[in-house]
N, C-alpha and C positions, 0 to 999 in steps of 0.2 A: 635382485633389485629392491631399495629401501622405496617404497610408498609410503609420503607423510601428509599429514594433516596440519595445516596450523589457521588461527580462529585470531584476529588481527579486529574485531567488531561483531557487534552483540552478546557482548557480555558484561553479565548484570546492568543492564542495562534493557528497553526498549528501542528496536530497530537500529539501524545500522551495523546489519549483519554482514562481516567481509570473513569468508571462510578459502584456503587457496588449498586443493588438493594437487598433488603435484605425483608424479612416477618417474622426477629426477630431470628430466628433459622437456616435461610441459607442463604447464598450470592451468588450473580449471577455479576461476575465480567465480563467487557465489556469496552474496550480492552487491550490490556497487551505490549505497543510497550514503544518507546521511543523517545522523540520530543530535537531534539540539538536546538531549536530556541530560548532559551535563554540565549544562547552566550557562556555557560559555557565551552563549550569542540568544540574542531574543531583545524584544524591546524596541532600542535605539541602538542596539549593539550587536550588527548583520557584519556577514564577510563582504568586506569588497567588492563590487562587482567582478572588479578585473584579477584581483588578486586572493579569488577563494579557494582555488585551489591549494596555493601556500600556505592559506590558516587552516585547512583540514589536517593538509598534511603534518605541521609542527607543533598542533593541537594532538595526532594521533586519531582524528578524526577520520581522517581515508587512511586505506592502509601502505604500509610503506613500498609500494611496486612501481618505482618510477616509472618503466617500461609500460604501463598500459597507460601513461597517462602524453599530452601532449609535448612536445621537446620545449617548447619555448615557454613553458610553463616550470619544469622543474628543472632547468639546465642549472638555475643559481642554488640548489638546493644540494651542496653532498650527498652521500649515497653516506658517509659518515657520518654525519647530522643523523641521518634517521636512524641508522644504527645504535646512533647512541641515547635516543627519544627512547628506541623502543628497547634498548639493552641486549642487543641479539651481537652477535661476533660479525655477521655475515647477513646482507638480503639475500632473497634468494636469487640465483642466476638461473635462470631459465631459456630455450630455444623461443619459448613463446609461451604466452598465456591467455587463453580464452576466456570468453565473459559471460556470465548466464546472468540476466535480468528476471525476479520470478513474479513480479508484478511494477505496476507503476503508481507506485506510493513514495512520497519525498525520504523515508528512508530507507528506501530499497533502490532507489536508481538517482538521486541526486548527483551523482557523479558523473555522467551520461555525456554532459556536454562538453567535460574535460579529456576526455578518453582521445588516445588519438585514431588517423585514420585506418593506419595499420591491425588496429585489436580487432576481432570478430566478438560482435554484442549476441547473443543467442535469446530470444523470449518468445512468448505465443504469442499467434499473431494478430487476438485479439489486444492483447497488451501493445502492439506495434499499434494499431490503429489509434489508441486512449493514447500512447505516447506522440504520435503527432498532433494527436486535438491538444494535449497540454501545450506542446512547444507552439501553435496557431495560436492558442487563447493569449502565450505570452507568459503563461506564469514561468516556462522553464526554457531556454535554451536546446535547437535539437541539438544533435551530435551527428562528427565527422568521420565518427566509427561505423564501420561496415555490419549494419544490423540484418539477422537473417532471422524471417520471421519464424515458428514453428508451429506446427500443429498438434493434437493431443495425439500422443503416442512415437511421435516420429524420434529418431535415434539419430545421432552422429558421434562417428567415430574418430577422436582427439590424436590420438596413436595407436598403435598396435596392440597394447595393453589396455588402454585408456578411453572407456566410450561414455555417457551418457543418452538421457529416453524422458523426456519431458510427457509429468504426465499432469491433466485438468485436476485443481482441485479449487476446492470455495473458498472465497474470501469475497470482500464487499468492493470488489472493480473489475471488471472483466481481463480475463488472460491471466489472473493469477494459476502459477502453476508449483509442481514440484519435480523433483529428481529423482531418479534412478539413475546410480552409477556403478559403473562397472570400472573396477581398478585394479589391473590384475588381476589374482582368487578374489578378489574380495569386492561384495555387495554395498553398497553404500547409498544411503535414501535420505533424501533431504523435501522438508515439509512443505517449507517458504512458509507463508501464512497464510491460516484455515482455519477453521467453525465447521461447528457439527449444526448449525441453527441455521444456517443461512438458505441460500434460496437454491442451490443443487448437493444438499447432504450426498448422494448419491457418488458424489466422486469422491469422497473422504470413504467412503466404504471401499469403494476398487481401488484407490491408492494402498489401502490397507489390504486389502486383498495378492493386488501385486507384488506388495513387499514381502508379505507375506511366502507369495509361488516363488520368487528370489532369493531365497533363502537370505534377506536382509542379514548383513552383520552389523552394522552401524548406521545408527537413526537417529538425524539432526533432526529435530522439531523445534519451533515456537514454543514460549511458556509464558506468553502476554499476561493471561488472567491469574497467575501464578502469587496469590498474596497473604499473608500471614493470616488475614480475616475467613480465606476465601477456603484454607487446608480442612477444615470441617464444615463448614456452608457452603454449600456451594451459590455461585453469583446467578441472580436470575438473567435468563440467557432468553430476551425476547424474541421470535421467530419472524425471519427475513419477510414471509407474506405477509405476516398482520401490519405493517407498519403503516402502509396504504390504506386497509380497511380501517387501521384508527382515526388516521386523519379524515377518511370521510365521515365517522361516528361522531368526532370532533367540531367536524366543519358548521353543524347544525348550529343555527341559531346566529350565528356570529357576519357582523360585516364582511369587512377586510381581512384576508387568511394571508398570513406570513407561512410560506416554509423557507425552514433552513436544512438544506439535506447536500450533500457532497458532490459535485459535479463530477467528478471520476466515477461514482458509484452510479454510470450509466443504466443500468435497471433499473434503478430505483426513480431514474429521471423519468422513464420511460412510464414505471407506473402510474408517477404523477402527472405526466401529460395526458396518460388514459383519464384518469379521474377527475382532471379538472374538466374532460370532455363528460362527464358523467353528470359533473357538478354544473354544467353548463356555463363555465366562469373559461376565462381564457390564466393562459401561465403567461404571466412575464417575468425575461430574467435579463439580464445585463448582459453585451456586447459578448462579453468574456465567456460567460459560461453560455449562451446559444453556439456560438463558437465552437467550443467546443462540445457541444453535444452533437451539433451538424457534421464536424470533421470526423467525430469517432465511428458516428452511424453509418455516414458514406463512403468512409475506407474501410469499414465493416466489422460489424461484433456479429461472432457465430450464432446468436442468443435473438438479436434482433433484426431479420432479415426484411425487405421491404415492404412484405404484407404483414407486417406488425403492429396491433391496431395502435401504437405510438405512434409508428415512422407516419405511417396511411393517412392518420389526422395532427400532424405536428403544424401545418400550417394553416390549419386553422384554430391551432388552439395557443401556439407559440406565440406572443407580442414581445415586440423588444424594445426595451424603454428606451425614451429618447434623449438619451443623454449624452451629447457630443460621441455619436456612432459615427465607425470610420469605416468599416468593413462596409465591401459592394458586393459580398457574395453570399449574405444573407437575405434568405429570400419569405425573411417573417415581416408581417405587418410592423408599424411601429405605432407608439402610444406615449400618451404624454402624459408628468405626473398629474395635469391637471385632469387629462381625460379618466385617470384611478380615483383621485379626490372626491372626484363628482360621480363618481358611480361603482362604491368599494363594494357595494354584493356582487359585481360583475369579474372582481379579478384573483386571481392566487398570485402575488408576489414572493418570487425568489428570490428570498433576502440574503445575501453574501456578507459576512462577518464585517467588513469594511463599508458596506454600505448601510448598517445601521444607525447613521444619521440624516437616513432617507423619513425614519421613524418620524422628525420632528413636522415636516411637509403633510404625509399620508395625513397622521392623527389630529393636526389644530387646523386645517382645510378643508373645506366642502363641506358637510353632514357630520359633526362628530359628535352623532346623538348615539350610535349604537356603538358596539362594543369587540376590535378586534383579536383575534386569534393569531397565538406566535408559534408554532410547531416546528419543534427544534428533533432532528432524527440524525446523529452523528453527526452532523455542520461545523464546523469549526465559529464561536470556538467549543475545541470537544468539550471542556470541563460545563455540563450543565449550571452548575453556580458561579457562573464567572459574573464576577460582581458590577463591570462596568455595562454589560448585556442587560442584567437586574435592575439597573439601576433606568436605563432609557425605558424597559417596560413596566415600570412602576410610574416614572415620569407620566405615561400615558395611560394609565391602568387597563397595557394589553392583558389579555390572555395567554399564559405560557403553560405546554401542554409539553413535555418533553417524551419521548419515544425513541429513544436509541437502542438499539441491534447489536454494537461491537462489531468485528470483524474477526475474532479471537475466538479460537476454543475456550470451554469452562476447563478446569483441575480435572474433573474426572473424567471428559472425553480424551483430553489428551493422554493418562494413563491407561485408559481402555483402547485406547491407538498404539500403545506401546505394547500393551497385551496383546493385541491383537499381532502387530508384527512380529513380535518374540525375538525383537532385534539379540543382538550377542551384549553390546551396546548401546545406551543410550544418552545423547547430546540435547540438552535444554539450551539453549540459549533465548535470545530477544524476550529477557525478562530480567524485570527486578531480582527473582527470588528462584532461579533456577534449582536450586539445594532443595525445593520444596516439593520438587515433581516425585508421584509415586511411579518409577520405574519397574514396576512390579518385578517381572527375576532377571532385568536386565541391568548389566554393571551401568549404574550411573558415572558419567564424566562430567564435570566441571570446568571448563579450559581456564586459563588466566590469558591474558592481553598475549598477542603473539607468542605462547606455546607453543611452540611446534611437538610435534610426537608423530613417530612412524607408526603406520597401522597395525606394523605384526608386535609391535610392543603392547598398543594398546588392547587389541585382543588378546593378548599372551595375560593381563590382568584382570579375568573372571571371576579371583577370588572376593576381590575387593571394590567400595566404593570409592570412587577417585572424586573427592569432592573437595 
């Protein structure tokens, strides 16, 4: 029997990683998001609401598997068309193909809502619960796909030949997981996205471990931080716990405290609920984001169970600003901008990318004798010198204090991760600069856009780098 591989997204490129492994009769699709870095859409120039599936697909943005996706979405699309997009002879035909979700990040499962309801979605079930607070909050669409949640460690069996074993690893949003697969003889491990920094290193050790007792042939990884500058310096990689403790070292002194930190990165939420309780200041955030911090905690992250001194004092520290709120099943106090105006030592605002033109209210209202603080920690937008953000906190002469984490390995965890597993092979993708990874004695592979290659080929080439 031929078992192949073919890599359809995340390449060179960040995120939008569509990898389909297949043993001829079924497909094991891995992952299903969607990556804007190549320039197509951003701005004023977003897909369709109703017709984004069609510009992913003829963009080459999703991969070409009509089959997972809704009937009445690609019925106008040949099966021709994409063949000739993507220059292959043939899609693949398949009995069926499964879906592994390995966190819930917009280029890892943006596709989610297009999926139809026949596909099985596979993720942990931490991620299941973040994925219904996104589709509550509104930013995403759920889906009509048959989602089964998992837990660490749990296994199912695809076909007879054919299994995978989801195992915990770190990345900066809960349920981020990775693979173990079994495909036929052969071993096959897949990262998703991980850091050795973050806030449980510990499961980047036993993943590496397991891969390791499995005698791993082939090891798809992440190679985010992966940059010409970065092949002999390494990138300073600041540690998931301190981020908290700066903000409070920060806080001293100042009014009005802005943070901007990422509402999926539910931990992080949670530290900041403890410390604004420390800080004796209350958190306010916007409809959207209590929203979803409420739905994700209450359908449950394994991390933050009910005696969690977050969850325990959420409602007294949580306010939710009053700004035409529609939701009747929040059950936080609410506050008005005037009541923040007139008494900014008293609150931490969660500032959301889009509502920094809340900035001109806070700063020229009430008391704007003293001096606020802008703490920016991964928030969007990601780029800390995004010039139109500079430009409002100059307008006011905030304080901006930036403190980001990543959610990525450095260069050399990732090749001490490849060391460590002694894969046979080794797959970089969800990077600019995959070519750059030190695969220490394992064959580097390089894919190009819809490559396919069978596994015992690509095993059978040990001699050499395929790049």
């Amino acid at each position: 029997m031929t078992y192949t591989l073919t890599v359809y997204g995340g390449v060179n490129t960040i995120g939008g990683v569509h990898v389909l492994l297949s043993n001829g009769k079924k497909g094991f699709l891995f992952d299903l998001g969607v990556t804007w870095a190549w320039g197509l859409f951003g701005g004023r120039i977003v897909p369709d609401a109703e017709r984004a599936l069609q510009h992913y697909l003829l963009t080459r943005l999703a991969p070409p598997l009509p089959s997972v996706f809704k009937k009445d979405l690609v019925q106008h699309i040949p099966a021709k068309v994409l063949e000739n997009l993507w220059k292959v002879d043939e899609l693949p035909e398949l009995e069926s193909i499964t879906v592994f979700v390995s966190h819930i990040h917009q280029d890892h499962m943006a596709l989610l809502p297009y999926v139809n309801k026949e596909t099985k979605v596979y993720m942990h079930r931490d991620a299941h619960s973040v994925y219904k607070a996104v589709a509550e909050s509104g930013e995403y669409a759920y889906t009509e796909a048959e989602i089964l949640p998992l837990d660490h460690l749990d296994s199912v069996q695809l076909d007879d030949d054919f299994s995978f074993q989801l195992v915990d690893v770190d990345h900066d949003t809960p349920g981020a997981s990775g693979l173990l697969i079994t495909l036929g003889e052969y071993n096959i491990a897949f990262t998703g996205d991980w850091r050795l920094h973050g806030r449980h290193p510990e499961r980047m050790e036993r993943f590496a471990q397991l891969c390791s007792e499995t005698n791993t042939d082939i090891l798809l990884t992440e190679g985010t931080s992966l940059r010409k500058e970065t092949y002999f310096t390494e990138p300073v990689m600041r540690q998931e716990k301190n981020v908290v403790k700066e903000f409070g070292k920060m806080s001293e002194g100042f009014d009005l405290l802005y943070v901007n930190i990422l509402a999926r990165n539910v931990e992080r939420v949670a530290d900041f609920i403890v410390k604004a309780k420390e800080l004796g200041r209350k958190l306010v955030m916007d409809e959207r984001t209590a929203l979803l911090w409420k739905t994700a905690t209450e359908e449950g992250i394994s991390t933050l169970p009910s005696d969690h001194p977050a969850r325990m004092n959420e409602k007294d520290v949580i306010c939710l600003l009053d700004l035409q709120v529609k939701s009747t099943d929040l059950v936080y106090n609410t506050v008005t901008m005037e009541d923040i105006w007139l008494h900014k030592n008293q609150y931490i605002v969660f500032l959301t990318e889009e509502q920094t033109p809340l900035l001109s209210e806070f700063e020229t209202l009430g008391d704007s004798s003293g001096t606020s603080l802008y703490f920016h920690a991964d928030g969007n937008p990601l780029n800390k010198e995004d010039p139109i953000l500079h430009r409002w906190l100059k307008l006011y002469n905030i304080h901006y204090h930036y403190y980001g984490t990543g959610g990525h390995a450095s260069p050399e965890d990732i090749s001490q991760l490849i060391e460590t597993v002694s894969p046979k092979v080794a797959i970089p993708l969800h990077s600019l600069n995959p070519s750059l990874v030190n695969t220490k004695n394992a064959v580097k592979y390089c894919p190009s856009y819809g490559e396919k290659i069978s596994i015992q080929a690509l095993l059978g080439k040990q001699s050499e780098t395929l790049v």
